[in-house]
N, C-alpha and C positions, 0 to 999 in steps of 0.2 A: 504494500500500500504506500502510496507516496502523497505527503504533506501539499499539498497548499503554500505557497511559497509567505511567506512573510515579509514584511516592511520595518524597520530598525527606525525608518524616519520618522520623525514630527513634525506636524504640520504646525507651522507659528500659529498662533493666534495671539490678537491683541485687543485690549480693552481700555476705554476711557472712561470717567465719568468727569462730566463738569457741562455745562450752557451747547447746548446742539452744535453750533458751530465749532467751539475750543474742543470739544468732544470728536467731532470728527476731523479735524485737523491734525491733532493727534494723535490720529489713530493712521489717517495716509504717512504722515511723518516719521512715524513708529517701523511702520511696513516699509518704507523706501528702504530706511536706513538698513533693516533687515534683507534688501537686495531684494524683496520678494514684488515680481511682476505683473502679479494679481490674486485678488481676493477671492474668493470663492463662495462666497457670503458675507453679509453685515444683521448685523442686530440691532435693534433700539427699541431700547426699555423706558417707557418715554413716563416722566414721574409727577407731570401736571396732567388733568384729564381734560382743560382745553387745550392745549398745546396737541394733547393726540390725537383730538376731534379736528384740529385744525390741519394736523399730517394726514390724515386719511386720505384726503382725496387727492394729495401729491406723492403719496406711498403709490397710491393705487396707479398715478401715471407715470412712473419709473418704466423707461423702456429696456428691453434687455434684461429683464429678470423676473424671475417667479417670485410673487408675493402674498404674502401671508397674515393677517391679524390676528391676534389674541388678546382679547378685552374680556376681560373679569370687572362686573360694578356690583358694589351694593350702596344702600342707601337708606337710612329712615326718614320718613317723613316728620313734621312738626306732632302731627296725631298719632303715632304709634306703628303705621305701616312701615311693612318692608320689603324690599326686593333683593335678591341675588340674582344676575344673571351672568354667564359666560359666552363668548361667543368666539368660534374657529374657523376662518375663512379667507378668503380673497376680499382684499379693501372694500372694492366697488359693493359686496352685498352685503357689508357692516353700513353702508349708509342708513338707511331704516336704522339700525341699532340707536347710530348715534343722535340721529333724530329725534327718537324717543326721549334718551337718556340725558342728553342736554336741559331742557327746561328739569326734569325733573331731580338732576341734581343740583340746577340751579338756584333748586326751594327745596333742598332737603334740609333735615336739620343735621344729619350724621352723612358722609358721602367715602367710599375710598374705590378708587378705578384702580387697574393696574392695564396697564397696555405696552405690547410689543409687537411690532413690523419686524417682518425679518424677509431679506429681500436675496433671493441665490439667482448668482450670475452662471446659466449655462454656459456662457465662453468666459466666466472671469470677468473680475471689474478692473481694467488696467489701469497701472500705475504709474507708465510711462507718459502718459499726456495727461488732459488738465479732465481729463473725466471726471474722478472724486471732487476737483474742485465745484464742477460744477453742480454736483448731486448734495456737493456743499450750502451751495448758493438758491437751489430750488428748495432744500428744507427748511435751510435759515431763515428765508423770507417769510416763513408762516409762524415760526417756531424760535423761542430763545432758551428757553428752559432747561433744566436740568435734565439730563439722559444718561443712559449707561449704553456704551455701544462694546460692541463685540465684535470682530471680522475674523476671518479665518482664511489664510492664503488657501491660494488653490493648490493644488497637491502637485508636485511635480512626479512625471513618471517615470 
């Protein structure tokens, strides 16, 4: 019987947290420095729940990549109701969600969201031209906030 070959290598991965922008800046900055050519995925764990209402629909027109949400809210009301919901999908059919969920955490009395985008580049997000900057420049404009980003070069073979 013969093994399955194995891999010795790791694949960098690198992480930020601080304001959308400084967060992704250093995280391209991170990766250059590391020689690595491209990402293979990013993350953001986005830690205001307007700021992630405001990503949605610039997540969702990221070209070049598969994308993903995951939004967890609950919420009590002033009266005693409550809600939990979760939600897993493609940006574009969390709209309804956040529809919803907008006024009504904007009159809650207790509110906590958790949301994450997470965007996989089938060719890789290169790091040779000004791509990340710009992927910089279309999230900043909606978003300043605090985030936790994640990437993961692409594997070399």
């Amino acid at each position: 019987m013969v093994s399955a070959p194995t891999s010795t290598a790791v694949t960098p991965t690198f992480t930020a947290e601080a304001p959308l922008r400084e967060a992704l800046t250093r995280i391209w900055q991170d990766a250059r420095a590391a020689k690595v050519e491209r990402l293979a995925w990013l993350s953001l764990r986005i830690f205001d729940w307007q700021d992630a209402f405001r990503l949605l629909n610039v997540v969702n027109a990221v070209s070049g990549a598969q994308k993903k949400a995951a939004l967890t809210a609950q919420y009590e009301t002033a009266d005693g109701g409550s809600l939990k919901l979760e939600y897993e999908g493609q940006p574009g059919d969390a709209l309804p969600v956040k529809d919803f969920l907008d006024p009504q955490l904007r009159a809650a009395k207790d509110k906590m969201v958790n949301a994450t985008y997470t965007l996989t580049f089938a060719d890789g997000l290169s790091l040779k031209a000004d791509e990340p900057e710009k992927l910089t420049e279309r999230l900043a404009r909606f978003a300043a906030g605090a985030v936790l980003v994640e990437a993961v070069a692409e594997a070399k073979p």
